[in-house]
C-alpha positions as CSV (number, residue, x, y, z in Angstrom):
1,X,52.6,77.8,-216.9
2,X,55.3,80.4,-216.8
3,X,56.9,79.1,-214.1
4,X,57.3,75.5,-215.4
5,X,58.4,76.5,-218.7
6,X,61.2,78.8,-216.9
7,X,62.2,75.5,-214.9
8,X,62.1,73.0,-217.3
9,X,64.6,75.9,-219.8
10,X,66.6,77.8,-217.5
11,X,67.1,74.7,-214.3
12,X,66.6,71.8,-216.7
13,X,68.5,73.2,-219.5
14,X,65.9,71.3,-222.1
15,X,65.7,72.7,-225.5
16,X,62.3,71.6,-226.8
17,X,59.7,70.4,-225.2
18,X,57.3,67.8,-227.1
19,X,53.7,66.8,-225.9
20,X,50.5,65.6,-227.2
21,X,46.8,66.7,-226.4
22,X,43.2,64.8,-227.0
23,X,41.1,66.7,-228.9
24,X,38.4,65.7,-226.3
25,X,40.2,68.0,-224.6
26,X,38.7,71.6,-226.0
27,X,39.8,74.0,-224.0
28,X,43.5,72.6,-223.8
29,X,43.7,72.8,-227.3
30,X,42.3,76.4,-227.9
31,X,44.8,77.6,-224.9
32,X,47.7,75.6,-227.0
33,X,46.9,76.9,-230.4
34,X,46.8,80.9,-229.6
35,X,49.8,80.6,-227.5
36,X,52.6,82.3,-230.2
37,X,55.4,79.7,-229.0
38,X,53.6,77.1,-229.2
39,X,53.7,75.0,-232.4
40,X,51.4,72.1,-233.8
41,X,53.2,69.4,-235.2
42,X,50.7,67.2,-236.6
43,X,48.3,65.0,-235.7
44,X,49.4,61.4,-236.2
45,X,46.7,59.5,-233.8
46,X,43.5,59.8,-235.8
47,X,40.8,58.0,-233.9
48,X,43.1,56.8,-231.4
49,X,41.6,57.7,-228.0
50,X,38.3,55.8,-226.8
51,X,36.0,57.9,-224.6
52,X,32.5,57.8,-223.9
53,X,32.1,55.9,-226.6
54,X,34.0,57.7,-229.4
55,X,36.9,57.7,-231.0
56,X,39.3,61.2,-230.8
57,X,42.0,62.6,-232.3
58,X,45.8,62.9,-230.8
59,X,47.7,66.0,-231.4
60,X,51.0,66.8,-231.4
61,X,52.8,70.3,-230.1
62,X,56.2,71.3,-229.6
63,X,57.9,74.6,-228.0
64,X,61.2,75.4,-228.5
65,X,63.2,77.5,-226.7
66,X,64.3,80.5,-228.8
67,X,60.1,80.5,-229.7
68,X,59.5,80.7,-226.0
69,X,62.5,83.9,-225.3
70,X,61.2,85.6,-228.3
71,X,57.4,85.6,-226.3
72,X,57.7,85.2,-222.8
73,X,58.1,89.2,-222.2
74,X,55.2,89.9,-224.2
75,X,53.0,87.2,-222.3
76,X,54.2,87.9,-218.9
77,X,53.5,92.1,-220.0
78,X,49.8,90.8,-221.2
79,X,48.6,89.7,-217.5
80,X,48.3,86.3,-219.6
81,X,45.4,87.3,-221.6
82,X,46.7,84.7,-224.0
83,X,46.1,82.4,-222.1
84,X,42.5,82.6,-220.6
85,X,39.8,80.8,-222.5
């Protein structure tokens, strides 16, 4: 994950990245939420997502740059304990 978030900053030169996540999708979402430059913007799809015959919520997360500098050290120091589920 490091490595694509270095890309897309550094070689890309992107400020903010924007994506959305299913809530089907449980562990994604508990790996998103503890990660400290990583921030929820809402969830504006309520029931949008059919699957196995039920209805799930789409959510919304954003990192932006600076968050990411400010943590990256500490993450990359924590042999990504952050990030394992």
């Amino acid at each position: 994950m490091l490595k694509f978030l270095d890309h897309i900053f550094y070689t890309c030169n992107w400020r903010k990245i924007t994506y959305a996540v299913c809530s089907e999708n449980v562990r994604t979402m508990k790996i998103h939420e503890r990660l400290p430059f990583v921030k929820k913007i809402g969830v504006s799809l309520l029931n949008y997502k059919l699957s196995n015959n039920k209805y799930y919520d789409v959510h919304f997360f954003e990192i932006m740059l600076e968050d990411y500098l400010e943590n990256r050290f500490d993450l990359l120091h924590n042999n990504g304990k952050l990030l394992s589920t």
